[in-house]
C-alpha positions in Angstrom: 50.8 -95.0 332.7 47.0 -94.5 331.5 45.3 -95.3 328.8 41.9 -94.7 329.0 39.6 -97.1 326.8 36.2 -95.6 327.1 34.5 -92.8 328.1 31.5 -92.8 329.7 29.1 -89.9 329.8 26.1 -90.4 332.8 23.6 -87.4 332.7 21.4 -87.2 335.8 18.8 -84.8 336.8 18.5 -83.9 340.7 16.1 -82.0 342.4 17.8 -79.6 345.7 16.3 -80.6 348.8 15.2 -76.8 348.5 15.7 -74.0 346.1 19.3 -72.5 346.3 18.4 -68.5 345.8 21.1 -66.0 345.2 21.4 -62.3 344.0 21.1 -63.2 340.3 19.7 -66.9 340.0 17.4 -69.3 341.6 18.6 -73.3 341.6 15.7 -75.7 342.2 17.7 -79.0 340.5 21.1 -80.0 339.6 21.7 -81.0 335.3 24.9 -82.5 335.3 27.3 -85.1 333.7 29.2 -87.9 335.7 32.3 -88.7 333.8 33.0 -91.9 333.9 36.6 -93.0 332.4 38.1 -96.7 331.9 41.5 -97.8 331.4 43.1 -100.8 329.9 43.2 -102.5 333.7 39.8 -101.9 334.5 40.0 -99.4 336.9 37.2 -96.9 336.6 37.7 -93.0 337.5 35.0 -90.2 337.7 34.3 -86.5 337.6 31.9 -84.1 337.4 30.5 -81.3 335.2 30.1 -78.7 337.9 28.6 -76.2 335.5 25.0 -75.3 335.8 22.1 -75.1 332.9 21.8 -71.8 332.2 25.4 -69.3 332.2 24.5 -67.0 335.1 27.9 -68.0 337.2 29.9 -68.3 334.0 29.6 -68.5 330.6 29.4 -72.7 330.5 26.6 -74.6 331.2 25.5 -78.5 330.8 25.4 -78.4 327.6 28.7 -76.8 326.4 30.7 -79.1 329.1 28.8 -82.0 327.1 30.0 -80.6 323.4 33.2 -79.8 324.4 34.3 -83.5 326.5 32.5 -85.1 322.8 34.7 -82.9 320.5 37.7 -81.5 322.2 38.6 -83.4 325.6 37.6 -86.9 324.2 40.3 -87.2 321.6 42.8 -86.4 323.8 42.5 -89.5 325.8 44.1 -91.7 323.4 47.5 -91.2 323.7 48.5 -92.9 327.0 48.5 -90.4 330.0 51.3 -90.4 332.6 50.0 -88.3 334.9 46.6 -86.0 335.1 48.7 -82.8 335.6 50.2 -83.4 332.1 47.1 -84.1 330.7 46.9 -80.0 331.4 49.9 -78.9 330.8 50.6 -80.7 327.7 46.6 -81.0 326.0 43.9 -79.1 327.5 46.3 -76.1 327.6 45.3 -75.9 323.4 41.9 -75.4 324.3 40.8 -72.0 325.5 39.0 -71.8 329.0 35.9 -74.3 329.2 37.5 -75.0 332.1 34.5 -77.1 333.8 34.5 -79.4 331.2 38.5 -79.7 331.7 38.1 -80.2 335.4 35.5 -82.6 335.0 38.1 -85.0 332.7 41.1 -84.1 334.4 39.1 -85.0 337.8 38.6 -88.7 336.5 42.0 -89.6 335.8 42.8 -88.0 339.0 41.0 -90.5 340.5 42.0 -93.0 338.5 45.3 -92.1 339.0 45.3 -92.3 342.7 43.1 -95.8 342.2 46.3 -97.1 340.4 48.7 -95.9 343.2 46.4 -97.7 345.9 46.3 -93.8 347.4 43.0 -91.8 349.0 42.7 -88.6 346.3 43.7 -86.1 349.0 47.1 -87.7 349.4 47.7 -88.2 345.7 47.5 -84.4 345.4 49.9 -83.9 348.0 48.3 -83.4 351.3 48.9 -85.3 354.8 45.3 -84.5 356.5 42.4 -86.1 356.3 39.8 -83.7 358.0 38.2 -81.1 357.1 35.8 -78.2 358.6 32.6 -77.1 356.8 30.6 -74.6 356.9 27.0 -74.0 355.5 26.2 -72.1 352.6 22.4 -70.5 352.8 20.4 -69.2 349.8 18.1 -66.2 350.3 14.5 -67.2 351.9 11.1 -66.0 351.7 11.6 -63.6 354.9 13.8 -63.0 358.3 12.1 -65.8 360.7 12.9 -68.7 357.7 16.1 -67.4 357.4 16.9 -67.4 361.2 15.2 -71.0 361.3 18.0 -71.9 358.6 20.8 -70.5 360.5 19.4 -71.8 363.5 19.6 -75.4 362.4 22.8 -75.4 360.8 24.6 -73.7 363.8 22.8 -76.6 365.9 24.7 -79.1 363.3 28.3 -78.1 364.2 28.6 -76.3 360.9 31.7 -74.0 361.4 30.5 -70.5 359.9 27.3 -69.5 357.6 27.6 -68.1 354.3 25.2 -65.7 353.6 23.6 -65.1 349.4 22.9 -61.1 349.9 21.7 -58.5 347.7 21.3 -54.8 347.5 18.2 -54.2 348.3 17.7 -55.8 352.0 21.1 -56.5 352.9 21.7 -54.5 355.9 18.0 -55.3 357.4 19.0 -58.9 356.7 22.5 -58.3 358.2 21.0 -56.2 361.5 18.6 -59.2 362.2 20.8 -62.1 362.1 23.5 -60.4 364.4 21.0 -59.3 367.0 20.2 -63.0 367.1 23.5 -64.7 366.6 26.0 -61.9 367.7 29.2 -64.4 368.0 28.3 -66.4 365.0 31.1 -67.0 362.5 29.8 -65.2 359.3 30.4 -64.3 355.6 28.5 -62.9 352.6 28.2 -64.1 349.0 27.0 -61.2 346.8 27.5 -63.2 343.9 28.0 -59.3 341.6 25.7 -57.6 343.1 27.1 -54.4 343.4 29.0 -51.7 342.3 31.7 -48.8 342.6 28.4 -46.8 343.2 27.6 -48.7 346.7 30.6 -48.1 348.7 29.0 -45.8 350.9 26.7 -48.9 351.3 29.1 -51.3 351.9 30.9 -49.1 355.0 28.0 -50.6 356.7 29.0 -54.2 356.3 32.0 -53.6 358.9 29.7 -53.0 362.0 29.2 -56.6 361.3 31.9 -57.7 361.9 31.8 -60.1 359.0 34.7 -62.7 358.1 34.5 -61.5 354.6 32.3 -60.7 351.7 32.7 -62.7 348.2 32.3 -61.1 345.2 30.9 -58.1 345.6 31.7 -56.4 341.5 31.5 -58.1 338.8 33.8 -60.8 337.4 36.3 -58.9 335.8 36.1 -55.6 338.2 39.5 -56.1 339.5 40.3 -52.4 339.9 37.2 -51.4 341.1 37.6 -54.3 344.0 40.9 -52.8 345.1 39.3 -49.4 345.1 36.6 -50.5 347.5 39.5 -52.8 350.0 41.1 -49.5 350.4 37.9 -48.6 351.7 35.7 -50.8 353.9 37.2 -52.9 356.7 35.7 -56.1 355.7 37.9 -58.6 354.2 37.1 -59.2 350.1 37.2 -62.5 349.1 37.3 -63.2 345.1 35.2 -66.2 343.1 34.1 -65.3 340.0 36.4 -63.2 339.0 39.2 -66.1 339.6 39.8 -68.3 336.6 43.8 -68.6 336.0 46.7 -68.5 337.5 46.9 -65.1 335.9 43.7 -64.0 336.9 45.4 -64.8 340.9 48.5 -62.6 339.9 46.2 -59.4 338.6 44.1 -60.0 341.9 47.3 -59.9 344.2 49.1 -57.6 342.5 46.7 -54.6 342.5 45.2 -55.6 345.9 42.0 -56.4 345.1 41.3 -58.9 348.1 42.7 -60.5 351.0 41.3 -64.0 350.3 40.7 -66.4 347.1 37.8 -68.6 346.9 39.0 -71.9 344.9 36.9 -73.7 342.8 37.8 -76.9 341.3 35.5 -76.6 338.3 36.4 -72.7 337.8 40.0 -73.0 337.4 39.8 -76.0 335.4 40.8 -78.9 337.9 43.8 -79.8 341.0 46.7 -78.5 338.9 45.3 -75.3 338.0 43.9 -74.9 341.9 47.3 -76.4 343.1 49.2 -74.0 341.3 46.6 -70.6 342.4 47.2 -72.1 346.1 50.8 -72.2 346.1 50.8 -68.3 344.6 48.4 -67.7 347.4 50.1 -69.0 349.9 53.4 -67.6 349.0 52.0 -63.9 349.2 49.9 -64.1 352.8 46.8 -64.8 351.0 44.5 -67.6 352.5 42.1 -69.6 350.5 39.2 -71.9 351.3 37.0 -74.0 348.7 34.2 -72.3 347.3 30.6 -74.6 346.5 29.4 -75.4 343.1 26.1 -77.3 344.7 28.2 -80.1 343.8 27.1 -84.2 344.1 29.3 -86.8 345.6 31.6 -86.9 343.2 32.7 -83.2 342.7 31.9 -83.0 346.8 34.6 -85.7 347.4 37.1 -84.0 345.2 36.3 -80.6 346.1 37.2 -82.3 350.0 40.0 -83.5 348.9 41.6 -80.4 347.4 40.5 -78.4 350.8 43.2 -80.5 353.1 45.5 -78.7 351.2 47.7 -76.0 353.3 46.7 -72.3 352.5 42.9 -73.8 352.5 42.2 -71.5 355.9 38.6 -71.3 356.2 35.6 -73.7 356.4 35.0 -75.0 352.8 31.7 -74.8 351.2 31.2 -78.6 350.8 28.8 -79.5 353.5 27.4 -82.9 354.2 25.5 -84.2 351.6 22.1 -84.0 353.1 22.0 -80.5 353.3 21.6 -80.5 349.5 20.4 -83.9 348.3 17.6 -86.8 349.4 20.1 -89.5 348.0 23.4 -88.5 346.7 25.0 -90.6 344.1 27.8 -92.0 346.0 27.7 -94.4 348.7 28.1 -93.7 351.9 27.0 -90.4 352.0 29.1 -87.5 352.8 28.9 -87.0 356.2 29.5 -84.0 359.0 30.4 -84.5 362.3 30.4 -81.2 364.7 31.1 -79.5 361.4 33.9 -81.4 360.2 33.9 -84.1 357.7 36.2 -87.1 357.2 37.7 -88.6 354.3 37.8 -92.1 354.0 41.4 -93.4 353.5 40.2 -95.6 350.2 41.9 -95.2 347.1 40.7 -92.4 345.2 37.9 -90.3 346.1 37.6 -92.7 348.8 33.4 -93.5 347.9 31.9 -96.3 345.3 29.0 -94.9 342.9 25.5 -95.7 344.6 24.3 -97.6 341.3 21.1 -97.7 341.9 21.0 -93.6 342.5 22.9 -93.5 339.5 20.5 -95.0 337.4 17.5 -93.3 338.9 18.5 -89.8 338.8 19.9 -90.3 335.0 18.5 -89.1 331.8 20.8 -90.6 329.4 23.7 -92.4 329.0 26.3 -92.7 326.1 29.9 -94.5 325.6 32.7 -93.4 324.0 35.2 -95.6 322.8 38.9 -94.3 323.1 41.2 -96.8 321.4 
């Protein structure tokens, strides 16, 4: 049994080894909480608000994670938790999405939880594998010989396949240059919205790329329109955004709308919300792999830890951490090794907080008292 005693909220400022560009938004730091939660045997769990600081990806950012933890999700620590999955089913479930700021509490007691069991995170949540392959996520550049120098590099690191941010207006140009130089390489596209019903003509063109898939094409909530355009272009469709519930998963399925599911801890609202997508995944053919949310240590770890899962078929998003950050937060460093990464077998999410990183990267700090 939990019970949590205080809440700690850590908010830290990072800067991205280099600006993360996509079709709709440009990332040059991270603004973020660490959640840091303590129970009554001194065991300390954390999480992290995944959301970003502005609501291009969805409609939460830092600052709504931080007012809803402080009014909603705090409270509900007091009564004693038995097991994080409750903590969903039975609290959260009264509060209407916000699910980063769920995921970012529900991902503290997870670790916690598995602290208290003397059990690594991934096995708490049910898996039996420890590895993992990556793959490298690349943000649009400046022009074709950066990009190729990016690719280039990350293909020399092991990394298992490149993901690609596109958008409409140099796509195929982009596409046409980095096949005529890598013509075997594993690849995919994030389009991150940027088209519409109006571009399938345009997006026939994708499939003489032979491309693993392409994420998110339409907009968040175009689930007809996505099912009209699978019955049309050969390239797999893989949803993101448009994935937030369990319900959300069964409209996607049931109209046909993609062939793959792109999991996000912080978008579904934490492990038993992405458990339970993975399972309805699994059970109707669909694969799913674990989508980035330029996460730090702590969100990196969990996100890891969720992708050992079965059903998780393709490289996740969750490269090493110094493809993203000078110091991380977390100690050691995520590391990959010919494109796969390791969890340690420690309890919970298996790394200790770099305290010194912690305090250098943070802006402010406040405790919460919970009984």
């Amino acid at each position: 049994m939990i019970q949590v005693q205080q809440l700690i909220l850590h908010r830290l400022k990072m800067p991205l080894l280099q600006p993360f560009a996509n079709s709709r938004h440009t990332v040059t730091s991270k603004d973020f909480y660490i959640i840091e939660l303590i129970d009554q045997d001194g065991y300390r769990g954390y999480g992290e608000t995944v959301a970003f600081d502005s609501p291009w990806y969805t409609e939460e950012t830092t600052s709504t994670a931080r007012e809803t933890i402080e009014r909603e999700l705090a409270p509900l620590l007091k009564e004693p938790i038995d097991h994080p999955s409750t903590f969903t089913t039975t609290r959260t479930n009264k509060i209407r999405r916000h699910h980063m700021a769920k995921y970012s509490i529900e991902g503290a007691l997870w670790d916690l939880y598995a602290k208290r069991q003397n059990k690594p995170l991934y096995k708490a949540i049910g898996s039996n594998r420890n590895q993992i392959e990556v793959g490298a996520a690349i943000g649009r550049k400046k022009d074709i010989p950066t990009l190729l120098d990016a690719i280039r590099t990350a293909a020399h690191n092991g990394y298992k396949r490149i993901k690609l941010k596109i958008g409409r207006e140099n796509d195929i140009h982009i596409l046409d240059a980095v096949r005529s130089h890598f013509p075997k390489l594993p690849l995919m596209v994030d389009a991150n919205s940027a088209y519409s019903l109006n571009d399938i003509d345009h997006l026939k063109q994708f499939d003489q790329f032979q491309l693993m898939m392409i994420e998110q094409p339409f907009a968040h909530d175009d689930f007809v329109d996505h099912a009209k355009l699978a019955q049309t272009i050969e390239t797999p469709i893989c949803l993101d955004e448009s994935i937030h519930t369990l319900a959300d998963a069964r409209t996607a399925i049931a109209l046909n709308s993609c062939q793959i599911i792109s999991i996000k801890l912080g978008r579904v609202g934490g492990f038993h919300n992405a458990l339970a997508i993975n399972s309805l995944c699994q059970e109707h053919h669909i694969p799913t792999w674990s989508g980035g949310m330029l996460e730090a240590g702590v969100g990196r770890a969990q996100s890891l830890a969720m992708a050992t899962m079965p059903n998780f078929i393709f490289p996740a998003d969750q490269a090493a951490s110094d493809r993203y950050w000078q110091n991380d937060i977390i100690t050691p460093a995520i590391t990959a090794q010919s494109g796969t990464i390791t969890l340690p077998d420690k309890p919970g999410i298996g790394y200790e907080i770099d305290q010194e990183a912690l305090e250098f990267f943070r802006t402010e700090r406040k405790s919460i008292p919970i009984t």
